[in-house]
C-alpha positions, 0 to 999 in steps of 0.5 A: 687421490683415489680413496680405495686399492682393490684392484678390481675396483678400477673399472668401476666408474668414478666421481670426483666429490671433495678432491676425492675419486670414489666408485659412482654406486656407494652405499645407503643407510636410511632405515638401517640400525633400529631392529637388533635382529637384523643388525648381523644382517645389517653388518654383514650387507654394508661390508659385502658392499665395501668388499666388493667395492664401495667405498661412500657410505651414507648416514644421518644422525636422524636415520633412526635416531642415531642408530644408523650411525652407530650400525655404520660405526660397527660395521666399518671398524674391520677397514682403514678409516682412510679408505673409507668416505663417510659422510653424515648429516645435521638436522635442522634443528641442530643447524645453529651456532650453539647446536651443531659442534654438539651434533657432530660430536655425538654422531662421530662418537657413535661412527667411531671415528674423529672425522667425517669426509662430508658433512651434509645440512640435512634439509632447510630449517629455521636457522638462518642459512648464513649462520649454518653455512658459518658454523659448517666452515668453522667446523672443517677449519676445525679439521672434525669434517673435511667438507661440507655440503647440503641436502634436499636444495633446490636450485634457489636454495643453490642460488642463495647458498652461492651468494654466501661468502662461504657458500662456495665451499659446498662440495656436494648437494644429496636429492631424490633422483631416480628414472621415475622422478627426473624433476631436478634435470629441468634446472637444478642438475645443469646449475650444478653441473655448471659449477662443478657440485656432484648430486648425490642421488638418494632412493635411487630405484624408486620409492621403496628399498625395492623396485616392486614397490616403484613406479617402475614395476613390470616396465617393458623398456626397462626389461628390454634393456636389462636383457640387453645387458645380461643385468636386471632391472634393478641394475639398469636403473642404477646405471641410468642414475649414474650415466652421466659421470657427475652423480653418486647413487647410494641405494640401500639393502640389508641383503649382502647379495643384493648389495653386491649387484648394487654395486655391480651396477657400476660398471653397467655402461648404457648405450645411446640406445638405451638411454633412448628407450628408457627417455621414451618411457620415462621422459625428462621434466619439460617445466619446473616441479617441486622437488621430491623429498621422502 
């Protein structure tokens, strides 16, 4: 069932993450919440977001150690809880039998809400991983999650998750994916796509919050292709993280206009053309690389 109503959201394009349709561009948090004097800023960038249309929204109880979640929390009390698909994220630490309920009980007090829609393990631990995947279960028979899934896994953290007798439930798995760091697409992204699990695609423009500051910077084929479609940059490089109708982006801005051709960038479709030129600057992963993590 589609999770938004606003009439213009229909052609924005749509992924399907726990029996859910959400719009492909959603909205990061990483960085967010540790500055009061942003915070109006902050508020105000995650509700042009949702206004014009997102309706994921990504946190973490390590994101400045809760604040993120508490901003999120805020900035989503002006909308229908149901509207919304808010997903966060346990540490590894809190990974356990003993620690996690605890966990997600503080991060839920903190985004003002009883549940969560997904709840991602973080990254890999010391906690073994079939006692982290049994707890995460245990929790959304509870009904305080409605699904989980992972964080920073590579394909043989897939692998191993799969083998699990309740591995299979994972609904989703959040990396590093973005035109300048394609390292998944040797194997990991067929895996998934093989078995039906969205990629959720973190830093989608680059390294920083800002396309200056990535290895994308002043690239022609890029610019060609943004003039060819009336967009930026910027936008190009969101709709190529997206092409491929399985992968939700979540790129982060504390800038409200900036946010809004976030997700205008959702309805950016790349032509064959494109996606040509941008594989010739950028080209796909020929061997298997270590995944990128930030």
């Amino acid at each position: 069932m589609d999770c938004f109503n606003n009439e213009g959201d229909a052609k924005m394009k749509l992924v399907t993450i726990a029996g859910r349709q959400v719009p492909a561009i959603g909205i990061g948090t990483w960085h967010m919440g540790s500055m009061p004097d942003k915070r109006p800023q902050e508020i105000a960038a995650i509700r042009a977001g949702i206004d014009a249309g997102a309706r994921l929204v990504d946190t973490a109880e390590m994101y400045g150690s809760g604040d993120s979640e508490a901003l999120v929390g805020e900035a989503l009390q002006t909308y229908h809880r149901d509207d919304i698909f808010l997903i966060s994220k346990v540490l590894p630490n809190n990974a356990s039998k003993q620690r996690m309920e605890k966990s997600l009980e503080a991060s839920l007090a903190r985004l003002q809400t009883d549940y969560l829609d997904l709840y991602l393990y973080h990254w890999r631990g010391g906690v073994p991983l079939a006692e982290t995947i049994s707890e995460l279960q245990r929790l959304q028979d509870s009904g305080k999650i409605r699904a989980w899934g992972v964080s920073n896994f590579d394909l043989p953290d897939m692998t191993e998750l799969w083998q699990l007798p309740e591995g299979k439930n994972a609904v989703a798995n959040e990396d590093l994916y973005n035109l300048a760091e394609r390292g998944i697409e040797y194997d990991l992204l067929p895996w998934q796509r093989a078995h039906n699990i969205p990629l959720i695609a973190y830093s989608p423009v680059g390294a920083g919050a800002d396309i200056r500051s990535s290895a994308m910077q002043g690239d022609t084929a890029l610019a060609q292709v943004a003039a060819h479609h009336n967009v930026s940059p910027y936008q190009v490089i969101l709709a190529w993280a997206i092409r491929d109708g399985h992968t939700i982006a979540i790129p982060q801005t504390s800038n409200a206009e900036h946010m809004k051709t976030n997700i205008a960038a959702g309805d950016v479709t790349l032509t064959d053309g494109d996606l040509a030129l941008l594989d010739k600057e950028f080209p796909a992963p020929t061997r298997k690389e270590p995944l990128a993590m930030r």
